[in-house]
C-alpha positions as CSV (number, residue, x, y, z in Angstrom):
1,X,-34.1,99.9,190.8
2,X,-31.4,99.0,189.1
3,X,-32.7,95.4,188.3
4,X,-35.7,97.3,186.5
5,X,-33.6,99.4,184.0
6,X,-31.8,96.2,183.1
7,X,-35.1,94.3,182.0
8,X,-36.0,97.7,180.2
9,X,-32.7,97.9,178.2
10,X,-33.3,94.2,177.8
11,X,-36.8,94.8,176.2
12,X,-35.4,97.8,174.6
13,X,-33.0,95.9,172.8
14,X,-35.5,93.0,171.9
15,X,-37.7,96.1,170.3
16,X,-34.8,97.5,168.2
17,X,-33.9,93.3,167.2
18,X,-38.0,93.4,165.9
19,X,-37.3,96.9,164.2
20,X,-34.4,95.6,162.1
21,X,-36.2,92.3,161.5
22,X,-39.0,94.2,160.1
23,X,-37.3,97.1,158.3
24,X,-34.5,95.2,156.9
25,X,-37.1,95.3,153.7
26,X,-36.6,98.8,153.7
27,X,-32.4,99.0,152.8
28,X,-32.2,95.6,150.8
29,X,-35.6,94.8,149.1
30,X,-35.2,96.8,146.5
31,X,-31.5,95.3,145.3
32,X,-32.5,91.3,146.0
33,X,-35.2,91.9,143.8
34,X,-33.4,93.5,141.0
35,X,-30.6,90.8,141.7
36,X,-28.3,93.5,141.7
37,X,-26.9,91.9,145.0
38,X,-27.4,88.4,146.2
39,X,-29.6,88.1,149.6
40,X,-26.8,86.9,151.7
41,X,-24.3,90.0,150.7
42,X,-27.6,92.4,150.9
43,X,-28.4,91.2,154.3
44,X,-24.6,91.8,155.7
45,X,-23.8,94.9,153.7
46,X,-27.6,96.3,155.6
47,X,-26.8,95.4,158.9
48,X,-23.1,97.0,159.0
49,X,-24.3,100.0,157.9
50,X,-27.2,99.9,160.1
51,X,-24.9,100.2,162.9
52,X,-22.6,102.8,161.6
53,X,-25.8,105.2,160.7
54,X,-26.4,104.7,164.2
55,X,-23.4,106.7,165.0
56,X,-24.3,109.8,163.1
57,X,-26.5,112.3,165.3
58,X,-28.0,111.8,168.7
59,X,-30.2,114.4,167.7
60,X,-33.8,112.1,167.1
61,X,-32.8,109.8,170.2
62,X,-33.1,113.5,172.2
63,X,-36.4,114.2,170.5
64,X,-38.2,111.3,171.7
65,X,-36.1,111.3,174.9
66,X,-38.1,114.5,175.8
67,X,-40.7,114.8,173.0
68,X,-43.3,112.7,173.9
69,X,-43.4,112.9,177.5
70,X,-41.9,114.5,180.6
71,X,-39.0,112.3,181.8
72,X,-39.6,113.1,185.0
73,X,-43.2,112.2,185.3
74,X,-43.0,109.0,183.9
75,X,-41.7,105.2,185.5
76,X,-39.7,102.1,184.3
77,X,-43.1,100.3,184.0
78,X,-44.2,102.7,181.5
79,X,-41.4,102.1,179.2
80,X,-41.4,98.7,179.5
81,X,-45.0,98.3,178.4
82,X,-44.7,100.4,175.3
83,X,-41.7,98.4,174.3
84,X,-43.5,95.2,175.0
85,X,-46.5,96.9,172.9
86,X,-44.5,97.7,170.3
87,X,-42.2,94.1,170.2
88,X,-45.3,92.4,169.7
89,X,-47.3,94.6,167.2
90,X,-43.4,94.2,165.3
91,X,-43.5,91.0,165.5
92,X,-46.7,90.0,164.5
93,X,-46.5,92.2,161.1
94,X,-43.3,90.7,160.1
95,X,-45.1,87.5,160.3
96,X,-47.8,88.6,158.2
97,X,-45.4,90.0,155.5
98,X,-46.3,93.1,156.5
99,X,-44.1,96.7,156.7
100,X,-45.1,98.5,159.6
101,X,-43.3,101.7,161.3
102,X,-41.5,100.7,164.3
103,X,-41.5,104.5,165.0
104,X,-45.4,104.8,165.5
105,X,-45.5,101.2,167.2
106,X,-42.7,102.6,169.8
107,X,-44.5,106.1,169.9
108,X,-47.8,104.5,170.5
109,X,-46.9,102.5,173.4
110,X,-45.2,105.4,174.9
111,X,-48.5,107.3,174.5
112,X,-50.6,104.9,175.8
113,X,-48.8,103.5,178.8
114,X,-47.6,107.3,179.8
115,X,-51.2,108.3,179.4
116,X,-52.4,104.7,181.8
117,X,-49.6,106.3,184.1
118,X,-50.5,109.6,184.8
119,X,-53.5,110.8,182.4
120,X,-52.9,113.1,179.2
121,X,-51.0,115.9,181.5
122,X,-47.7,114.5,181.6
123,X,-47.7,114.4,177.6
124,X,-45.7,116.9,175.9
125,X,-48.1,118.2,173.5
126,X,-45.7,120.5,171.5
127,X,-43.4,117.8,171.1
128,X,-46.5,115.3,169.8
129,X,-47.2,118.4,167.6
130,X,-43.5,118.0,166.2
131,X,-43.1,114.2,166.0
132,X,-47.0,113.6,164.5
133,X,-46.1,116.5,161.4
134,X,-42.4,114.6,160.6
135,X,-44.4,111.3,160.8
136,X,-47.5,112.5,158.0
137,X,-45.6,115.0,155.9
138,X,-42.6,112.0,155.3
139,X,-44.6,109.8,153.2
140,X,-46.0,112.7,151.0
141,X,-42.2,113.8,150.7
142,X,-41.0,110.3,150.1
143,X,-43.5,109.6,146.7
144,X,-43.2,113.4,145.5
145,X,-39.5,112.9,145.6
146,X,-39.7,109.6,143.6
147,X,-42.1,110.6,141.3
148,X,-40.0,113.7,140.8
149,X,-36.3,112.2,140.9
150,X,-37.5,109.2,138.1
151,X,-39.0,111.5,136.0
152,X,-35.6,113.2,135.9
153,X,-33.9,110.1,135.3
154,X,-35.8,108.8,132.6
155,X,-35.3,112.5,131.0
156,X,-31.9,112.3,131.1
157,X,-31.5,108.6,130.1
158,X,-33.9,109.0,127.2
159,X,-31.7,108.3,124.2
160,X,-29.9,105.3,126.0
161,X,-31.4,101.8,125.5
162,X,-33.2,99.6,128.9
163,X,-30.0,97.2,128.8
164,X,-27.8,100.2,128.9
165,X,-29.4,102.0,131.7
166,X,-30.1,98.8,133.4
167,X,-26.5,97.9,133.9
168,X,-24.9,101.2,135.0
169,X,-27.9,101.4,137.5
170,X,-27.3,98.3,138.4
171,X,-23.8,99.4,139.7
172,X,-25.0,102.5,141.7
173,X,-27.8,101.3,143.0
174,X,-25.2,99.2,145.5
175,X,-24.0,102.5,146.3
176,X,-27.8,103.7,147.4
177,X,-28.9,100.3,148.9
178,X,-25.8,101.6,150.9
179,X,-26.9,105.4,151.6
180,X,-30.3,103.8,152.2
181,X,-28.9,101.2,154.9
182,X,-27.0,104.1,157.0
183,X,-29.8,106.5,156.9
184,X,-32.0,103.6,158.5
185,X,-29.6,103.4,161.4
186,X,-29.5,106.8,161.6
187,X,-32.9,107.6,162.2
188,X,-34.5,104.3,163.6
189,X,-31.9,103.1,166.0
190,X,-32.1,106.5,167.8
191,X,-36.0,105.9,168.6
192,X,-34.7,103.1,171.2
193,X,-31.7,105.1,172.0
194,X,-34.3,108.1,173.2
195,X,-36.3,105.3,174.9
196,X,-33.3,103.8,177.3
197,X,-31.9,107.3,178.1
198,X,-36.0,108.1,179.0
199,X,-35.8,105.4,181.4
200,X,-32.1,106.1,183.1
201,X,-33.5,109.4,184.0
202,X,-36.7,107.9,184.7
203,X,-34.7,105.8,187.3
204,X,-32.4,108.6,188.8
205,X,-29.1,107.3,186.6
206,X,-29.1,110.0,184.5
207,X,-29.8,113.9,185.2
208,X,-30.8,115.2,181.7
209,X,-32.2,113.3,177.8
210,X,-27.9,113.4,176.7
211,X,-27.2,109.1,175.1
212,X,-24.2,107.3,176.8
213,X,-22.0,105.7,174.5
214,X,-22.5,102.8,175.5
215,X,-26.6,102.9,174.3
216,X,-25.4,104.0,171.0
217,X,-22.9,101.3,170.5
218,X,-25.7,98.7,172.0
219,X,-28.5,99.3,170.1
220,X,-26.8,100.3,167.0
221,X,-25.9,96.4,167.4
222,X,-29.1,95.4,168.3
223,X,-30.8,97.0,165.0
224,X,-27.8,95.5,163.1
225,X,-28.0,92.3,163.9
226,X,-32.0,92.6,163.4
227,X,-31.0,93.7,159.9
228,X,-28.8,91.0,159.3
229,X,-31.7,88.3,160.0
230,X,-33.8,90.2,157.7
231,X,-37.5,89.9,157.3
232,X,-37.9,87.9,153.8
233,X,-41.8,87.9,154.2
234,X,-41.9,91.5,154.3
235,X,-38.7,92.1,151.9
236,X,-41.0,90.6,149.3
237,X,-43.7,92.0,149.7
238,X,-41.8,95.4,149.4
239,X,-39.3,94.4,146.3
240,X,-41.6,92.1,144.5
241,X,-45.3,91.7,145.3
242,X,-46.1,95.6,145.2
243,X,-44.1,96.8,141.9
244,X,-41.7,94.9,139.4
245,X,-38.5,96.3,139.7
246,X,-35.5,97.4,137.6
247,X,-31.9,98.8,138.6
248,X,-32.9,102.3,137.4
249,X,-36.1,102.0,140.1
250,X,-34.5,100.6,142.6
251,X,-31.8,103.4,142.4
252,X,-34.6,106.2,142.4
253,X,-36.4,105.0,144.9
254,X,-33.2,104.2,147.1
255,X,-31.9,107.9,146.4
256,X,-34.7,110.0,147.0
257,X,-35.6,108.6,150.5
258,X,-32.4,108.5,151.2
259,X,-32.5,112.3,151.1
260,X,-35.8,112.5,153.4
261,X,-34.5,110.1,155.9
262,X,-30.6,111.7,156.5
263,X,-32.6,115.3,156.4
264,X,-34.9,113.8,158.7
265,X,-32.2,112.7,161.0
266,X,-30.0,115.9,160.7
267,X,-33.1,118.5,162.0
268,X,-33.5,115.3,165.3
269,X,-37.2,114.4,163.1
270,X,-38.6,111.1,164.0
271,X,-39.5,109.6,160.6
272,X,-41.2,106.1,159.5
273,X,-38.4,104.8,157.3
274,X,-40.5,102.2,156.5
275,X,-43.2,104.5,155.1
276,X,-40.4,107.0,153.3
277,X,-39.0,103.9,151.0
278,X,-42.6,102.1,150.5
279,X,-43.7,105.5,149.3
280,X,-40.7,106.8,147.1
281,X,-41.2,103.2,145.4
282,X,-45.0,103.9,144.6
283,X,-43.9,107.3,143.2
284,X,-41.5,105.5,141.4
285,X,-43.4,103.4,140.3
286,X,-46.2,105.9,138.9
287,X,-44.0,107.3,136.1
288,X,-44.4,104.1,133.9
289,X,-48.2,104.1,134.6
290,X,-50.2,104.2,137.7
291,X,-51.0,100.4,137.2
292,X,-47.7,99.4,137.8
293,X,-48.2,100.0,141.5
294,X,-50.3,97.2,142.7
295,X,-52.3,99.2,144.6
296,X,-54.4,96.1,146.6
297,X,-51.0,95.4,148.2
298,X,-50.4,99.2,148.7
299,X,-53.5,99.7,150.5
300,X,-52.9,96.3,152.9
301,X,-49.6,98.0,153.7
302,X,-51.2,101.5,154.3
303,X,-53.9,99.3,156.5
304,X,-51.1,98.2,158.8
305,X,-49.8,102.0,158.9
306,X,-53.4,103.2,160.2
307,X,-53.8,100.9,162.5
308,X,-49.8,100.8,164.4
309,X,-50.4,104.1,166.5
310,X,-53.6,103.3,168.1
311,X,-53.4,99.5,168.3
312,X,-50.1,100.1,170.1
313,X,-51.0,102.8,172.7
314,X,-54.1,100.5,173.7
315,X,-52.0,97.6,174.3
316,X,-49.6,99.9,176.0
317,X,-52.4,100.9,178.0
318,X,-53.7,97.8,179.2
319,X,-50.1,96.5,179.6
320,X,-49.5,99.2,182.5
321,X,-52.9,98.6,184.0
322,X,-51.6,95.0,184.5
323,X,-48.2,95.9,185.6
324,X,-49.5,98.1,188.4
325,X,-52.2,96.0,189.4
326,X,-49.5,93.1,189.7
327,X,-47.0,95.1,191.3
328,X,-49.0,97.4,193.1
């Protein structure tokens, strides 16, 4: 038994590796492209606040600990195949140049292999109810809040020239690449953090969904060092193929889902940090005209969004269905 919640934690910690990878974009592709920060000293500043975010609550970890299924009614085999599901679909998007929500790829998998387990009755519907509303109503929150925190920016810095505003921005927008960073790890390492402590109960280690220290401190590392690699593919597709970028921009957009993620994290809500940041930028960048977004990449980028949930919980599915006919 103990042999099989290794290989999960293993996996586990390969998942939150592919999460960082990916959503390394999210904290530092909007300073590389304004060349506020170098990508070498945006990559490092990411992944050490990635881990200290990770720190901040156990409060999301405990959410999908107990919010997607009963911990009691599900095995070792089901977590490992939605962490398997959701390492690949990770993976694969990063590749592509993609953004995807490692939330709804981990969520997915945990669906679908719980569901290839023991049929729809060991899912915990009220807590779907929960994690499904943080996951849609984020995004709307994330490009209302940019639209919205722009607009007051460019109010307020009306009488001040572009070069002006350009280089004081330039200066705090370190300081919101920064806020940004630590609110990733403080939302999206906790997903895995939920998904080990599911298994140790799982498994008879622990008695109730409360995080050891020592899965804190392990996959805050693992979604650090995930960071630190940092998906460039995906970076520029977030910081330079879907909206030219200034200081000012990168600023609002940094700020404001900064503000959903951390309120996210504080009320244990599972949110798509990924979608929060690609959507404050598109609110951003619909104050200077609604053109400024390109909107073919936008909708790719959506594409990959509709498609993470479902694609993962079939693969979970069939993942289980291969593990128990293996294993018996």
């Amino acid at each position: 038994m103990l042999e099989v919640v290794l290989i999960v934690v293993f996996l586990a910690i390969l998942f939150d590796i592919s999460n960082g990878y990916n959503d390394a974009a999210n904290a530092i592709a909007t300073v590389v492209s304004t060349r506020v920060l170098k990508p070498a000293q945006a990559v490092l500043l990411a992944g050490g606040l990635n881990v200290l975010g990770a720190f901040m609550t156990t409060a999301v970890a405990k959410t999908i600990g107990k919010g997607v299924v009963d911990p009691n009614a599900v095995t070792e085999g089901v977590v490992a195949a939605a962490l398997v599901a959701g390492f690949v679909w990770n993976t694969m998007m990063t590749r592509l140049g993609l953004p995807v929500s490692a939330s709804h790829a981990l969520i997915g998998g945990l669906i679908g292999a719980s569901v290839s387990h023991g049929g729809l009755i060991i899912l915990n519907f009220q807590g779907l109810t929960k994690i499904f509303l943080s996951l849609l109503l984020s995004p709307v929150v994330g490009i209302l809040f940019g639209y919205l925190f722009m607009r007051f920016i460019l109010a307020a810095c009306r009488n001040l020239s572009t070069s002006t505003v350009n280089k004081y921005f330039g200066k705090l927008q370190i300081i919101s690449a920064s806020f940004m960073a630590f609110s990733h790890g403080s939302n999206d390492a906790q997903k895995v953090m939920g998904i080990i402590t599911l298994s140790l109960v799982s498994g008879g280690f622990l008695h109730s969904v409360e995080v050891p220290f020592w899965v804190i401190l392990a996959c805050a590392l693992a979604m650090g060092v995930g960071t630190t690699f940092g998906g460039w593919k995906v970076i520029k597709t977030m910081g330079v193929s879907m909206l030219k970028l200034e200081p000012v921009h990168g600023f609002a957009a940094e700020t404001s889902a900064t503000v959903v993620i951390l309120g996210a994290s504080c009320f244990g809500l599972p949110v798509s940090t990924t979608h929060v940041i690609a959507t404050a930028i598109m609110g951003v960048g619909s104050t200077k005209r609604l053109t400024a977004v390109r909107w073919g990449i936008g909708k790719k980028i959506i594409n990959a969004w509709i498609f993470t949930l479902p694609v993962c919980s079939v693969v979970a599915w069939l993942i289980y269905k291969v593990l128990h006919l293996m294993l018996g």
